[in-house]
N, CA, C and O atoms as a Tinker XYZ file with bonds, in Angstrom:
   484  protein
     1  N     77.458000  -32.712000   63.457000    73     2
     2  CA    76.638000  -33.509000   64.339000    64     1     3
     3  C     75.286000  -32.832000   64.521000    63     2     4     5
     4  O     75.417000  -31.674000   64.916000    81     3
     5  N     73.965000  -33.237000   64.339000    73     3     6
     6  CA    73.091000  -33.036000   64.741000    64     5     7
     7  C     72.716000  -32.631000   66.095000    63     6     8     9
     8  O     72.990000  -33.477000   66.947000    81     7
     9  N     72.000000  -31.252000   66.639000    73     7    10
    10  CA    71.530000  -30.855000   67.297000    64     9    11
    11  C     70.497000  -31.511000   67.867000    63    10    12    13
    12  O     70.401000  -31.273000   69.071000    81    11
    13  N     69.764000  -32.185000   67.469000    73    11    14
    14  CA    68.657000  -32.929000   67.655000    64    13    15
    15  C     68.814000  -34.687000   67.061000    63    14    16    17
    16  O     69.628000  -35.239000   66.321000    81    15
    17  N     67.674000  -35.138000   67.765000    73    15    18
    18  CA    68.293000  -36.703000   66.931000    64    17    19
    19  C     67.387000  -36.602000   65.301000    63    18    20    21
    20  O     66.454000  -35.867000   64.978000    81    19
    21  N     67.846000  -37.267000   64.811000    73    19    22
    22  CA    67.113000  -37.714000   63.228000    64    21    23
    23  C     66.534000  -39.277000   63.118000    63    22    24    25
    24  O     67.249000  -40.277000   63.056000    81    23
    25  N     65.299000  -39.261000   63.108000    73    23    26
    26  CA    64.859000  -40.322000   62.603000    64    25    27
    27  C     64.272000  -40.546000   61.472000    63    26    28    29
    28  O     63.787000  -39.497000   61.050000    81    27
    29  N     64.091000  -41.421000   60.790000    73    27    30
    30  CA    63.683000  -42.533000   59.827000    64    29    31
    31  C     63.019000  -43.503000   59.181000    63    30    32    33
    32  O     63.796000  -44.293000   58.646000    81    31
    33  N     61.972000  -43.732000   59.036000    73    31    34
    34  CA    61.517000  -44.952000   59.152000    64    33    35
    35  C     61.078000  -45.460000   57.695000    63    34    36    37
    36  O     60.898000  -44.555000   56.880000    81    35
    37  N     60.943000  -46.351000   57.390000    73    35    38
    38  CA    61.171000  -47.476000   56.295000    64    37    39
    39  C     60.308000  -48.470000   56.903000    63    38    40    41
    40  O     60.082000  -48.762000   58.078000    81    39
    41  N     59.725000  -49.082000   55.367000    73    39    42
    42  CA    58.640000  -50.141000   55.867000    64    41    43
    43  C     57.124000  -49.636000   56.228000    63    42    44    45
    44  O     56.788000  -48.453000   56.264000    81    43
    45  N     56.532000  -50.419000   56.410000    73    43    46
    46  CA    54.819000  -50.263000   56.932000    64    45    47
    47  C     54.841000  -51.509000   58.313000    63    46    48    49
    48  O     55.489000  -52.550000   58.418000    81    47
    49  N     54.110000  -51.036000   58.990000    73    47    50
    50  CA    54.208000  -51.652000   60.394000    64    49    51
    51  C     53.565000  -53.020000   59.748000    63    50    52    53
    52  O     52.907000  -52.845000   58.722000    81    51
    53  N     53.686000  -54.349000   60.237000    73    51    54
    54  CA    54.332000  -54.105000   61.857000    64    53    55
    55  C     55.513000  -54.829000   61.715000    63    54    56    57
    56  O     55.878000  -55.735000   62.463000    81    55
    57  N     56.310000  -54.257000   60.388000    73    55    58
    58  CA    57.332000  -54.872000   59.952000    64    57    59
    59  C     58.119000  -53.634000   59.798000    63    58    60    61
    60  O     59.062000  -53.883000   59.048000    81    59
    61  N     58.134000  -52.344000   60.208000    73    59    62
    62  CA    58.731000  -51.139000   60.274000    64    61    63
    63  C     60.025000  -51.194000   60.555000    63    62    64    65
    64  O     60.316000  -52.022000   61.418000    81    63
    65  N     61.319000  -50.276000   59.883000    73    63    66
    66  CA    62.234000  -50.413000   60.481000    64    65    67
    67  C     62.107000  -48.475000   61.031000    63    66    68    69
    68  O     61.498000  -47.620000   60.389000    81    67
    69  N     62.895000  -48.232000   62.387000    73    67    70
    70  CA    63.317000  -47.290000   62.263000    64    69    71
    71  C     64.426000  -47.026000   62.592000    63    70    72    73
    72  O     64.914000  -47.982000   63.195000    81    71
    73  N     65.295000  -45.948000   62.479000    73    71    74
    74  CA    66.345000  -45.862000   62.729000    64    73    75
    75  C     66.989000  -44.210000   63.132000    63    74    76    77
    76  O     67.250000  -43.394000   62.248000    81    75
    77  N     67.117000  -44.013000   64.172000    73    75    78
    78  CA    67.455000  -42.909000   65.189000    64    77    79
    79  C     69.051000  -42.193000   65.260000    63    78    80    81
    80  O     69.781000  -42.779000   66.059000    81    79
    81  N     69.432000  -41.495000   64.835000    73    79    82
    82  CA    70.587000  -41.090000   64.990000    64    81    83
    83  C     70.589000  -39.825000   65.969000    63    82    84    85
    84  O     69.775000  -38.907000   65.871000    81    83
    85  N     71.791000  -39.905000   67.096000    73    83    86
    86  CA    71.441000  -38.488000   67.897000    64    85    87
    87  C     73.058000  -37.618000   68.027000    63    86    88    89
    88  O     73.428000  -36.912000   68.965000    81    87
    89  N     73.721000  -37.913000   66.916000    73    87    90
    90  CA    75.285000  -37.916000   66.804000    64    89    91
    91  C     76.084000  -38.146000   66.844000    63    90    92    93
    92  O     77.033000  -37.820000   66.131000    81    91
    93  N     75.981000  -39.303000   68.348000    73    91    94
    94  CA    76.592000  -40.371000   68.878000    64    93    95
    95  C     76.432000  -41.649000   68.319000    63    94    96    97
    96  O     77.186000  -42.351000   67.646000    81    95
    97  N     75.537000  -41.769000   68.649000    73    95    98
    98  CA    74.588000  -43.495000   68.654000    64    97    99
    99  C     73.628000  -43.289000   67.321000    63    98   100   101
   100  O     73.148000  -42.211000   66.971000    81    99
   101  N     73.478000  -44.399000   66.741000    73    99   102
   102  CA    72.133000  -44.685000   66.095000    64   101   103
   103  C     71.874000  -46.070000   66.668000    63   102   104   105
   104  O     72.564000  -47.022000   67.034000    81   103
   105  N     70.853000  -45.834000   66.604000    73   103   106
   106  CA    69.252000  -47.195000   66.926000    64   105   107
   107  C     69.015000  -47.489000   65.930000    63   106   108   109
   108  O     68.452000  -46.765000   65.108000    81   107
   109  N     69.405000  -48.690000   65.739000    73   107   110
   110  CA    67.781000  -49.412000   65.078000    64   109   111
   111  C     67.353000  -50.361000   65.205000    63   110   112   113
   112  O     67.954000  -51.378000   65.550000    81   111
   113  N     66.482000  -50.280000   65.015000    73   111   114
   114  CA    65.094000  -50.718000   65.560000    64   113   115
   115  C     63.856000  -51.593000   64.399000    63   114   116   117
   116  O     63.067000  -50.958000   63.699000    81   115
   117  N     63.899000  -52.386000   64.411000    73   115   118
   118  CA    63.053000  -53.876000   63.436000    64   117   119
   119  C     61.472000  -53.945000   64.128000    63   118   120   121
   120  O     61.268000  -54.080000   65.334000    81   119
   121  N     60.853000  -53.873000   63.515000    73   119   122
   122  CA    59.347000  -54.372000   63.603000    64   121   123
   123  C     58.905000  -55.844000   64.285000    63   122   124   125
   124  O     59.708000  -56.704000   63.922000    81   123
   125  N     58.149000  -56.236000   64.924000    73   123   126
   126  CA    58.134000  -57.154000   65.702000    64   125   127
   127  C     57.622000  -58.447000   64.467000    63   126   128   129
   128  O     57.684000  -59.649000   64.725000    81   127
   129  N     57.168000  -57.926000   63.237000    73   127   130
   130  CA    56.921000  -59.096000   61.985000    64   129   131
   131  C     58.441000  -59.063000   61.063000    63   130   132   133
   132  O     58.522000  -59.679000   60.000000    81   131
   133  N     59.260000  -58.501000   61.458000    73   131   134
   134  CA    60.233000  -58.065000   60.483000    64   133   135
   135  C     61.289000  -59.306000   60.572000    63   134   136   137
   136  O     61.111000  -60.067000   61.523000    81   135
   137  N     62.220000  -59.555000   59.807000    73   135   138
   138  CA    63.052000  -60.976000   59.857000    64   137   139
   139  C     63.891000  -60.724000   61.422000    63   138   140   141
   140  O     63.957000  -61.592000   62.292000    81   139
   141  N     64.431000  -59.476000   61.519000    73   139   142
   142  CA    65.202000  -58.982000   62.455000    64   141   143
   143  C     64.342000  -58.398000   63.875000    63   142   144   145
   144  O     64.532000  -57.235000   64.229000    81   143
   145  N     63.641000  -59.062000   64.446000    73   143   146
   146  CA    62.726000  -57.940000   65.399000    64   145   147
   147  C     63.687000  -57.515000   66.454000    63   146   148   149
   148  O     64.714000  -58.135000   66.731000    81   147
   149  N     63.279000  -56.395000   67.036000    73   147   150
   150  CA    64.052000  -55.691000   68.216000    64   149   151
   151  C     64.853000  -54.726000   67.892000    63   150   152   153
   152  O     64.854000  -54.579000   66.669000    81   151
   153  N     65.804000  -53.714000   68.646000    73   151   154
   154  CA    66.558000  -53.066000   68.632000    64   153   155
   155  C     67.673000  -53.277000   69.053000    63   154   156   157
   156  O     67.810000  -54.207000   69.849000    81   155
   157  N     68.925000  -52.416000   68.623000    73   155   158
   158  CA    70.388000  -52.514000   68.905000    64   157   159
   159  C     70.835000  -50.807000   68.574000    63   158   160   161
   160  O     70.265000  -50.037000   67.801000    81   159
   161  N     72.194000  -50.510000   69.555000    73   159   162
   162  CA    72.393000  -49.232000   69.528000    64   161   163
   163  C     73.987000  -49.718000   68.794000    63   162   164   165
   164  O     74.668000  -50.735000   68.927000    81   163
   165  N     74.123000  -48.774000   68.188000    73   163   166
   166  CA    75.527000  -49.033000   67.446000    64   165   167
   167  C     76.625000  -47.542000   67.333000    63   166   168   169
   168  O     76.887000  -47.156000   66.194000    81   167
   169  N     77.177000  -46.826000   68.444000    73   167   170
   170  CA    78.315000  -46.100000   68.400000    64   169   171
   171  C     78.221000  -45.634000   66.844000    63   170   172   173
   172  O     78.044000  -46.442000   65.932000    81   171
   173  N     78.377000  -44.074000   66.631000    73   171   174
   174  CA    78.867000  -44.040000   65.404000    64   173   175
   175  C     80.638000  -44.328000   64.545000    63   174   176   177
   176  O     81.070000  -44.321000   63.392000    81   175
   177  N     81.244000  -44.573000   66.063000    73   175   178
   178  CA    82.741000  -44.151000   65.480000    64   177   179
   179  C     82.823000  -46.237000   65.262000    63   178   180   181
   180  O     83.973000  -46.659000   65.389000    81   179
   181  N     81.647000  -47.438000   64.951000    73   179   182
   182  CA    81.686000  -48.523000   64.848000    64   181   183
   183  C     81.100000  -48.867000   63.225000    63   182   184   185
   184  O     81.101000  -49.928000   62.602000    81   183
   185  N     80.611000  -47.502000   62.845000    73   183   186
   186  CA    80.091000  -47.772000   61.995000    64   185   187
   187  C     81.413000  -47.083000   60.385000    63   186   188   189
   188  O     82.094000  -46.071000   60.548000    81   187
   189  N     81.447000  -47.748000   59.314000    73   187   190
   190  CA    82.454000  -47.733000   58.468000    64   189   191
   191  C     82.029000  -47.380000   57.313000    63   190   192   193
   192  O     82.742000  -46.740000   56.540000    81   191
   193  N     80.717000  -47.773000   57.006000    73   191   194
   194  CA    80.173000  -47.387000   55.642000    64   193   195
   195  C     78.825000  -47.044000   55.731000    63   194   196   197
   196  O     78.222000  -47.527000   56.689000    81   195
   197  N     77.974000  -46.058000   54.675000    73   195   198
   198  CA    76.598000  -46.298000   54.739000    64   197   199
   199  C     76.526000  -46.100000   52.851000    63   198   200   201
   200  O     77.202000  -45.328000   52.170000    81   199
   201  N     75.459000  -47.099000   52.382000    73   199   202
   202  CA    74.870000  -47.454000   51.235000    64   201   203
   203  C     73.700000  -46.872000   51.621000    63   202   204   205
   204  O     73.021000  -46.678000   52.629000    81   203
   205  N     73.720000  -46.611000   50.133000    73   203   206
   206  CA    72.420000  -45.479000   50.144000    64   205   207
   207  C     71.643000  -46.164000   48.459000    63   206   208   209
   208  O     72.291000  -47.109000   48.009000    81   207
   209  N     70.898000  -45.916000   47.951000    73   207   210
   210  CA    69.965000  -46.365000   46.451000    64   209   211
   211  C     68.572000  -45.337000   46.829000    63   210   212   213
   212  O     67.623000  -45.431000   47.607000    81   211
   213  N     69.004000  -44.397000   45.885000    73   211   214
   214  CA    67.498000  -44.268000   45.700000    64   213   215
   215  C     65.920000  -44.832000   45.250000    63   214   216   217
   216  O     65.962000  -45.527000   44.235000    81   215
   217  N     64.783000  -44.678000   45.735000    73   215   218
   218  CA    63.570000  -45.190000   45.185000    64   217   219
   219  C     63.560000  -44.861000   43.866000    63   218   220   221
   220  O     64.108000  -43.837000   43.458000    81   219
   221  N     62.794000  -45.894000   42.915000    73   219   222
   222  CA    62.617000  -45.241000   42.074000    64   221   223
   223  C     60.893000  -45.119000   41.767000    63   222   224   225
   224  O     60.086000  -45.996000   42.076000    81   223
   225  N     60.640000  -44.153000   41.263000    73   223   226
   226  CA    58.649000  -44.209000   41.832000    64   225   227
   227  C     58.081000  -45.130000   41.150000    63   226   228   229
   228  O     58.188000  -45.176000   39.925000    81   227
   229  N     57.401000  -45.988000   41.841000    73   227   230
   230  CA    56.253000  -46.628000   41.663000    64   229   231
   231  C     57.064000  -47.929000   41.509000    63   230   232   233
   232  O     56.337000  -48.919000   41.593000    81   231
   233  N     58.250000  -48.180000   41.326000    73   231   234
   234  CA    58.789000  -49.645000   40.742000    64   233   235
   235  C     59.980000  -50.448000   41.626000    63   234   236   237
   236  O     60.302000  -51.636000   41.629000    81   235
   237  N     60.425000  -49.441000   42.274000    73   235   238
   238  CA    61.438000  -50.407000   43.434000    64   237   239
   239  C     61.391000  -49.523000   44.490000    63   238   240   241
   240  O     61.266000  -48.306000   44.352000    81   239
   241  N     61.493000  -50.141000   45.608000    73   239   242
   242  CA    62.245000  -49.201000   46.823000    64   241   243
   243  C     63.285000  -49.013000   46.781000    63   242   244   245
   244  O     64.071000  -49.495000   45.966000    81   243
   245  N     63.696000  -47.735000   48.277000    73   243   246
   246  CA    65.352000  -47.738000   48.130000    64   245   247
   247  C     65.460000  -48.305000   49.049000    63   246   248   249
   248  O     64.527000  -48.840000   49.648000    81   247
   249  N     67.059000  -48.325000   49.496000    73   247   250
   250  CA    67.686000  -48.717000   50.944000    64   249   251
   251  C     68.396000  -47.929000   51.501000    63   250   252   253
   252  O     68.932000  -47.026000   50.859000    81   251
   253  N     68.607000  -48.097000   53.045000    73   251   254
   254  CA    69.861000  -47.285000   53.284000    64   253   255
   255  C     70.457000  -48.384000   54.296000    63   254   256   257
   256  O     69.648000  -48.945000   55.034000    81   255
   257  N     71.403000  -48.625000   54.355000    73   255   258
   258  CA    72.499000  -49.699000   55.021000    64   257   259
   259  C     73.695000  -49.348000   55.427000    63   258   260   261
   260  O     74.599000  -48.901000   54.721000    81   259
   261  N     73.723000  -49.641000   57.106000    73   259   262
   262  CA    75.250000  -49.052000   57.256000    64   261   263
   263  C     76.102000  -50.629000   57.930000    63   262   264   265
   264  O     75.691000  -51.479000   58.721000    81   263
   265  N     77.559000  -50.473000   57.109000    73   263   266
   266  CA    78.346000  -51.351000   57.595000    64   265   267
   267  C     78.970000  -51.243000   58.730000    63   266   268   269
   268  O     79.595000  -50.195000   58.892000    81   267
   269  N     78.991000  -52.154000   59.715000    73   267   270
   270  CA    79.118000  -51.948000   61.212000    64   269   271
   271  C     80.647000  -52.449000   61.278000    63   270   272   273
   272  O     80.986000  -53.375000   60.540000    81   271
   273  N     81.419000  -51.951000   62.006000    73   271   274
   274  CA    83.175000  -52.620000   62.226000    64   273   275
   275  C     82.973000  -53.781000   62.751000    63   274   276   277
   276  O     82.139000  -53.727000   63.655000    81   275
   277  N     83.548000  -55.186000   62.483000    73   275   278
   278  CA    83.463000  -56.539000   63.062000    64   277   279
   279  C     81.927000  -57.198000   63.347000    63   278   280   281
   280  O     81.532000  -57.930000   64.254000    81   279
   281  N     81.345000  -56.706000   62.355000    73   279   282
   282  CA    80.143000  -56.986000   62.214000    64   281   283
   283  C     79.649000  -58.083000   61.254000    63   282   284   285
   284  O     79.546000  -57.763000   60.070000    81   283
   285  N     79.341000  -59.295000   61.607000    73   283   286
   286  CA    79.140000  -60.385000   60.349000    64   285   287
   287  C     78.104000  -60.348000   59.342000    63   286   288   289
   288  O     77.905000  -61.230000   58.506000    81   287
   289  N     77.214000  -58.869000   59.523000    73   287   290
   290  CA    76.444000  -58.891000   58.873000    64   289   291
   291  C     76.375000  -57.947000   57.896000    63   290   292   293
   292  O     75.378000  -57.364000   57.471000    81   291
   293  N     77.888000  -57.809000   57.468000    73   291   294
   294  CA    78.124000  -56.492000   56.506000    64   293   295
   295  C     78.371000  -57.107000   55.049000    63   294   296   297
   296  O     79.092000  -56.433000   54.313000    81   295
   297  N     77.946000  -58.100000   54.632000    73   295   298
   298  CA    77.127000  -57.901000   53.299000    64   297   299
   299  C     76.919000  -57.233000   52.263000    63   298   300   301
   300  O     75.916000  -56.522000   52.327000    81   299
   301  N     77.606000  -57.184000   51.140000    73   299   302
   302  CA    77.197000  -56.049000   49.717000    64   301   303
   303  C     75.631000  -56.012000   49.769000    63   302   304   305
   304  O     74.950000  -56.897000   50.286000    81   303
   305  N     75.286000  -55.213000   49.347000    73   303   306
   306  CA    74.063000  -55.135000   48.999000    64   305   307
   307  C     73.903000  -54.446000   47.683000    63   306   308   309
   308  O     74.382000  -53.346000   47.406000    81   307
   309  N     73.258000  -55.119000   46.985000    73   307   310
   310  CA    72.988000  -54.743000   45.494000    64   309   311
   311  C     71.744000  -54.179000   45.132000    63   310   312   313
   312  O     71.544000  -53.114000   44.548000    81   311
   313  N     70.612000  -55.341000   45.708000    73   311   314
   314  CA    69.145000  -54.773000   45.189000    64   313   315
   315  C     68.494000  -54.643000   46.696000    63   314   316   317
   316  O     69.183000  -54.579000   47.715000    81   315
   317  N     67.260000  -54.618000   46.677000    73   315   318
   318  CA    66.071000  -54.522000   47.574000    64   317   319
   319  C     66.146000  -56.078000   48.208000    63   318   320   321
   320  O     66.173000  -56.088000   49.438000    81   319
   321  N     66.163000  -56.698000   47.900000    73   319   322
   322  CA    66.460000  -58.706000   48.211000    64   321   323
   323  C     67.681000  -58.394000   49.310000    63   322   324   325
   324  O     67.571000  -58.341000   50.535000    81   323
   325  N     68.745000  -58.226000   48.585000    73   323   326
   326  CA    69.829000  -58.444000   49.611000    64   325   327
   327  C     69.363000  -57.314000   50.906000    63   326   328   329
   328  O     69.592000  -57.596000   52.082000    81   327
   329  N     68.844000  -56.317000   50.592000    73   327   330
   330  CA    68.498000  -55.283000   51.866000    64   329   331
   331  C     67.623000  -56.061000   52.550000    63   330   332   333
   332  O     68.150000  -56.305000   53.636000    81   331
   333  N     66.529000  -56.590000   52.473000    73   331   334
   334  CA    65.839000  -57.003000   53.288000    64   333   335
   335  C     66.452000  -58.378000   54.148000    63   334   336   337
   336  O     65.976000  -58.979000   55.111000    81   335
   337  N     67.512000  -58.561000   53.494000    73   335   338
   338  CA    68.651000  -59.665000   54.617000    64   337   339
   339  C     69.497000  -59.501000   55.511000    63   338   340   341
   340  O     70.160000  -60.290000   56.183000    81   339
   341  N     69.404000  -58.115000   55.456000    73   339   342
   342  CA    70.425000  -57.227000   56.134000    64   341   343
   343  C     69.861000  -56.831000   57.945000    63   342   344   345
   344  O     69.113000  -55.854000   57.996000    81   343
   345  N     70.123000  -57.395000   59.090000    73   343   346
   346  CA    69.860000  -56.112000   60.075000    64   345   347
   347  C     69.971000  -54.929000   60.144000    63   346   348   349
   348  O     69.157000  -54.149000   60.637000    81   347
   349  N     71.314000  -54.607000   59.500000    73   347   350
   350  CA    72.097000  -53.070000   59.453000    64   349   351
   351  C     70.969000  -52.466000   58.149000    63   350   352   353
   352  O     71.562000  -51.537000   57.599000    81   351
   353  N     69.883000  -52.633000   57.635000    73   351   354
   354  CA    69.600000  -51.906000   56.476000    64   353   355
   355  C     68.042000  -51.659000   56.964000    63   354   356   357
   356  O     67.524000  -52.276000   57.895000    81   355
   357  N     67.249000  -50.433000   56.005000    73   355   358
   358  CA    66.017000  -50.224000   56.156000    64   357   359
   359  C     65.877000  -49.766000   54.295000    63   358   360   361
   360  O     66.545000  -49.106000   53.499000    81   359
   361  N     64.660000  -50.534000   54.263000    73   359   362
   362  CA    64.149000  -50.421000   52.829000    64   361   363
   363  C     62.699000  -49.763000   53.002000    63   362   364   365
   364  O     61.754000  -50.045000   53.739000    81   363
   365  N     62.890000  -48.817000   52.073000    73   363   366
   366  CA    61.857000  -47.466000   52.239000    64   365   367
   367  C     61.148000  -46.943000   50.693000    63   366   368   369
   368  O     61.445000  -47.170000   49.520000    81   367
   369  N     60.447000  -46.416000   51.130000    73   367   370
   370  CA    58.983000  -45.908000   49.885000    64   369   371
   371  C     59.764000  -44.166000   49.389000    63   370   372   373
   372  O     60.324000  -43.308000   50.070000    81   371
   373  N     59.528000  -44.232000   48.318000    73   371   374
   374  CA    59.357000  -42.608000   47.929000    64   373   375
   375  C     59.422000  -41.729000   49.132000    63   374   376   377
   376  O     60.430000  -41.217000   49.619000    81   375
   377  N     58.232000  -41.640000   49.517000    73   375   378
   378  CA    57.723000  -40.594000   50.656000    64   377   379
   379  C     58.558000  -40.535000   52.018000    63   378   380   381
   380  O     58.519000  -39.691000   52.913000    81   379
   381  N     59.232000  -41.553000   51.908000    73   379   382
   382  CA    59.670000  -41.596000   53.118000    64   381   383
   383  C     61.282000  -40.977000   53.083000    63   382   384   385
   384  O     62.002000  -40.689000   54.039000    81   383
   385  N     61.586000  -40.879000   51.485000    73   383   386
   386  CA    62.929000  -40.953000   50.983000    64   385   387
   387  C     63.843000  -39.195000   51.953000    63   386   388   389
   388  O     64.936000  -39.104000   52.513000    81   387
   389  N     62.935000  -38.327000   51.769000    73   387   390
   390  CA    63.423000  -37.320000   52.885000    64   389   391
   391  C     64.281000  -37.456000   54.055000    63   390   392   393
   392  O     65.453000  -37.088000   54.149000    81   391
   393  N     63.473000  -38.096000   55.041000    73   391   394
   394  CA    63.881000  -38.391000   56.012000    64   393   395
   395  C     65.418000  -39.148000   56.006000    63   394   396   397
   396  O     66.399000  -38.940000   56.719000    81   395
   397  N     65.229000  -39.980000   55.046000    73   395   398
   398  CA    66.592000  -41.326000   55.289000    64   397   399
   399  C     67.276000  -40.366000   54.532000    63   398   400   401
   400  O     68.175000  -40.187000   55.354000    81   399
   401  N     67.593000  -39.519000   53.509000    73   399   402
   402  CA    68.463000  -38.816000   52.932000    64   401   403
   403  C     69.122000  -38.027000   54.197000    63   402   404   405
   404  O     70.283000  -38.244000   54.541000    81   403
   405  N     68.050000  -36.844000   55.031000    73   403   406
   406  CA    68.866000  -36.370000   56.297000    64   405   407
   407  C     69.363000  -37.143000   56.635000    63   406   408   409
   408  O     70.511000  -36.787000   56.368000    81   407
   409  N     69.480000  -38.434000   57.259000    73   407   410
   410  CA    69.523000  -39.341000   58.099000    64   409   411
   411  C     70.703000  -39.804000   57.688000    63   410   412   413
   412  O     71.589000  -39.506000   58.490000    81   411
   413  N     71.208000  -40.618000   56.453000    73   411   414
   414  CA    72.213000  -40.610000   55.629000    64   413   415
   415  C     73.587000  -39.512000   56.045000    63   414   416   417
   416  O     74.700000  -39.714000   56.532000    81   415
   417  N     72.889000  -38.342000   55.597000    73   415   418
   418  CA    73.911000  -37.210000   55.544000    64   417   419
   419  C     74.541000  -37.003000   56.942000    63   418   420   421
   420  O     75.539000  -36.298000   57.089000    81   419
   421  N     73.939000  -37.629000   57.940000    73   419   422
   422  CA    73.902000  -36.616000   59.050000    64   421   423
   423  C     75.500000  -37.916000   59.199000    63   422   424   425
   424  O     76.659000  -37.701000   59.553000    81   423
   425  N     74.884000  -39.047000   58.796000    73   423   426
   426  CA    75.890000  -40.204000   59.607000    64   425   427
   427  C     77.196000  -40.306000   58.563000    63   426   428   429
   428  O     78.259000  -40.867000   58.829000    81   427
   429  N     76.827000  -39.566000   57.200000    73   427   430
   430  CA    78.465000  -39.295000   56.494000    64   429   431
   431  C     78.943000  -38.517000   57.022000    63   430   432   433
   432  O     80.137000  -38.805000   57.100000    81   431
   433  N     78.674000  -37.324000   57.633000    73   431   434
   434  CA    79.431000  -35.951000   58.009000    64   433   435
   435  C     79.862000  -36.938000   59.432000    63   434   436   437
   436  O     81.043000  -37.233000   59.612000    81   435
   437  N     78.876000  -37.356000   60.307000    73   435   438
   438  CA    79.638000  -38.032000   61.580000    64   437   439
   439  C     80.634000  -39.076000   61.416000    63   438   440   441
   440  O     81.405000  -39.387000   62.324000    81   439
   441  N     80.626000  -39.727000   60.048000    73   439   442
   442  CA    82.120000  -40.275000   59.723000    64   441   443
   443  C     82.991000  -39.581000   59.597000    63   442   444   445
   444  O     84.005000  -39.624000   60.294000    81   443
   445  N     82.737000  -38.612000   58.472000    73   443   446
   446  CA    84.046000  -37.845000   58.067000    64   445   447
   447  C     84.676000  -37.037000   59.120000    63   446   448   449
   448  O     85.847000  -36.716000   58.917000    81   447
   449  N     84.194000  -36.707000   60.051000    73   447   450
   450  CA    84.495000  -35.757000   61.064000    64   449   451
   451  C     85.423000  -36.522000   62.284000    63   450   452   453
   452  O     85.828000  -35.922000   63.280000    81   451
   453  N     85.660000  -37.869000   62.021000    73   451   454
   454  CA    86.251000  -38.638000   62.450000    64   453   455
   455  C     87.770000  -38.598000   61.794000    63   454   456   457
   456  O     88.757000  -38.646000   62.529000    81   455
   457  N     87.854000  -38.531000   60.742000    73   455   458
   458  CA    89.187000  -38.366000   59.947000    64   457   459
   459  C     89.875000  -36.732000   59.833000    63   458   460   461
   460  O     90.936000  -36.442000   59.280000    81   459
   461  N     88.952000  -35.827000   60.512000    73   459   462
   462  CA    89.439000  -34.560000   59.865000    64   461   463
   463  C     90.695000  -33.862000   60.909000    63   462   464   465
   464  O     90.422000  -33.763000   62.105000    81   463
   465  N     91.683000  -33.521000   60.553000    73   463   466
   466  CA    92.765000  -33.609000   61.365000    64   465   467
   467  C     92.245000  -32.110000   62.644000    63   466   468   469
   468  O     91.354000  -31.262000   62.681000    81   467
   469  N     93.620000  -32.571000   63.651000    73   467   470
   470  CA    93.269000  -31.540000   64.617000    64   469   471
   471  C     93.124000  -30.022000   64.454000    63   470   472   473
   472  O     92.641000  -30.130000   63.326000    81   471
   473  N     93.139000  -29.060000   64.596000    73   471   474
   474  CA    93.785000  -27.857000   64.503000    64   473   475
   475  C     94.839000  -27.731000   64.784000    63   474   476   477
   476  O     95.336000  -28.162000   65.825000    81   475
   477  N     95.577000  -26.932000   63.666000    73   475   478
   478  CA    96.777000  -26.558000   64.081000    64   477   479
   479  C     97.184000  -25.844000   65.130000    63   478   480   481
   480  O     96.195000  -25.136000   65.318000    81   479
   481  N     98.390000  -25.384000   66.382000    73   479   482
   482  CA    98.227000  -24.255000   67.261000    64   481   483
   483  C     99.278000  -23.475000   66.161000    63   482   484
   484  O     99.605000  -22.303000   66.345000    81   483
């Protein structure tokens, strides 16, 4: 779990997505031009999957998308098209690809850490 929160952001305003993880909770958060505007907080122990695609330079963006439990908007996502249909997703530039990689990692380890058994006494 992150010590600090991790954020994200994807997009160019004022269609920005960002997206906040603080170990618990992630935010995210849609641009007020974006299909999805506004924010929603989503529990991490609600969330089931995250899709990840790297950029590739100069010719596609990536995505990162997480599938929410009982969520109707969990959707395959294949290319950059289906991401931008997505609430649960943020589609991002090269430069930005850093950030969403931490960001990524931080919310696989906060899955897996969900399955990892107790200690033994």
């Amino acid at each position: 779990m992150p010590s600090q929160s991790i954020r994200a952001e994807g997009g160019r305003r004022p269609a920005k997505s960002t997206f906040t993880f603080d170990g618990q909770w992630l935010v995210i958060e849609h641009g007020a031009l974006s299909r999805f505007p506004g924010q929603r907080r989503v529990n991490v122990a609600q969330i089931s999957e995250v899709q990840y695609k790297t950029p590739r330079r100069w010719l596609t963006n990536g995505w990162l998308v997480v599938a929410i439990i009982g969520d109707t908007n969990n959707a395959l996502v294949r290319s950059n098209t289906d991401a931008v249909k997505s609430p649960n997703a943020m589609v991002f530039v090269p430069k930005q690809q850093p950030a969403v990689e931490q960001l990524r990692d931080a919310l696989l380890a906060a899955i897996a850490s969900r399955y990892q058994a107790p200690p033994q006494p």
